[in-house]
C-alpha positions as CSV (number, residue, x, y, z in Angstrom):
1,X,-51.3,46.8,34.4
2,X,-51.3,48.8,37.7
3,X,-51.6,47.4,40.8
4,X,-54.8,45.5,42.1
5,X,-57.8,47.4,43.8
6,X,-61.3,47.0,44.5
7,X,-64.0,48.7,42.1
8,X,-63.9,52.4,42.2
9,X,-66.5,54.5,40.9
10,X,-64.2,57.8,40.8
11,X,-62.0,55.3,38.4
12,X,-64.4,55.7,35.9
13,X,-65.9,59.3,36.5
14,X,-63.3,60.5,33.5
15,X,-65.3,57.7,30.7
16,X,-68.6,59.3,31.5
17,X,-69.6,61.0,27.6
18,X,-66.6,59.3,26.4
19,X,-66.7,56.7,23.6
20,X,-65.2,53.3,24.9
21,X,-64.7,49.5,23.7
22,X,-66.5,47.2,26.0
23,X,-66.1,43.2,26.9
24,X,-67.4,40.9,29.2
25,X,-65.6,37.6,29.1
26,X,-64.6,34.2,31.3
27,X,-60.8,33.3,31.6
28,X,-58.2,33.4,29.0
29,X,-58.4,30.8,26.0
30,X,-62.3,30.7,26.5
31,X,-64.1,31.7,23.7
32,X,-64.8,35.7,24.0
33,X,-67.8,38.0,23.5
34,X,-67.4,40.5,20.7
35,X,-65.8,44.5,21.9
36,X,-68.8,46.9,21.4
37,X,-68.4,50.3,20.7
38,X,-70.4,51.9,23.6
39,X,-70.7,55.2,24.9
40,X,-70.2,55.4,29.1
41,X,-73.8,57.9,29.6
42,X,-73.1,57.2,33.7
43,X,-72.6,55.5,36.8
44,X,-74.5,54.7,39.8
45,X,-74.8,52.1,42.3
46,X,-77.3,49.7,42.7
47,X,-79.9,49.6,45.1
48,X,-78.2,47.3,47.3
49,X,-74.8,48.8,47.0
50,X,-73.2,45.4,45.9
51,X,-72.2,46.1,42.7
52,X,-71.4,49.4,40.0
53,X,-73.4,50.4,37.8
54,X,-72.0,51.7,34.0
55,X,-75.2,52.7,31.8
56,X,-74.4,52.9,28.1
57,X,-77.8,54.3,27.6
58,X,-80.9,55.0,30.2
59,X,-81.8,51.5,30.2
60,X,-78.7,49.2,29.7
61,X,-75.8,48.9,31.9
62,X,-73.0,46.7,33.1
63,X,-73.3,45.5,36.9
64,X,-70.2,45.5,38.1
65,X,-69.5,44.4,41.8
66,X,-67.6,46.2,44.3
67,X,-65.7,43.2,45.1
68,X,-64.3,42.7,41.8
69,X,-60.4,42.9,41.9
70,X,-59.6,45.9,39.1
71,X,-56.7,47.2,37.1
72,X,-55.9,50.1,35.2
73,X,-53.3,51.2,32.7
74,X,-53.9,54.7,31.4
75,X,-56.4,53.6,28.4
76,X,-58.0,50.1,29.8
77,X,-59.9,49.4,33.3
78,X,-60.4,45.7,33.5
79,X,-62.9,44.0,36.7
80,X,-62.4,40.4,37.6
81,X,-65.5,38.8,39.8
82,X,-64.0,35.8,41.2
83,X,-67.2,34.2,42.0
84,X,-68.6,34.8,38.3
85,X,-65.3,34.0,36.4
86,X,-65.9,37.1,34.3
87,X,-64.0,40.1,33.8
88,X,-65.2,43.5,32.3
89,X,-63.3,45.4,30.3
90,X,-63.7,49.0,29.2
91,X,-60.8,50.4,26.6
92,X,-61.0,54.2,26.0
93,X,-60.7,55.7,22.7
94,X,-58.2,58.4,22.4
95,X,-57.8,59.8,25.9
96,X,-56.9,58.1,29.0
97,X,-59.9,56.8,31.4
């Protein structure tokens, strides 16, 4: 993986209409949360500007926040929130993110 960043929203302006695996998991060995197959419809902020939105529909979204330590290798963007424990995880499918 690239080097370590903060969260981005022009990192992820390339998935928006693009098909993508998704994941939202705790550390390493712990058990994991199945990859969906999700479509990235768009992202926003949220009201308080604290964390990134990534809708998957009108309704349902990730909340990612800013703070979150990212990185990206050409086909996967991965989020850790320290305070949480979790990381999101967005794969493409075909063409880079």
């Amino acid at each position: 993986m690239g080097p370590v960043a903060s969260v981005d929203r022009n990192d992820l302006e390339n998935c928006i209409g693009s098909s993508v695996k998704v994941c939202i998991h705790g550390e390493e060995g712990e058990d994991m949360a199945p990859w969906l197959d999700k479509k990235v419809k768009k992202l926003a902020n949220c009201p308080d500007n604290t964390h990134l939105r990534i809708y998957f529909d009108n309704h349902y979204f990730f909340a990612v926040p800013f703070t979150s330590e990212v990185k990206q290798t050409e086909t996967e963007w991965s989020a850790y929130d320290q305070k949480a424990g979790l990381y999101y995880v967005i794969k493409s499918e075909g063409k880079p993110l």
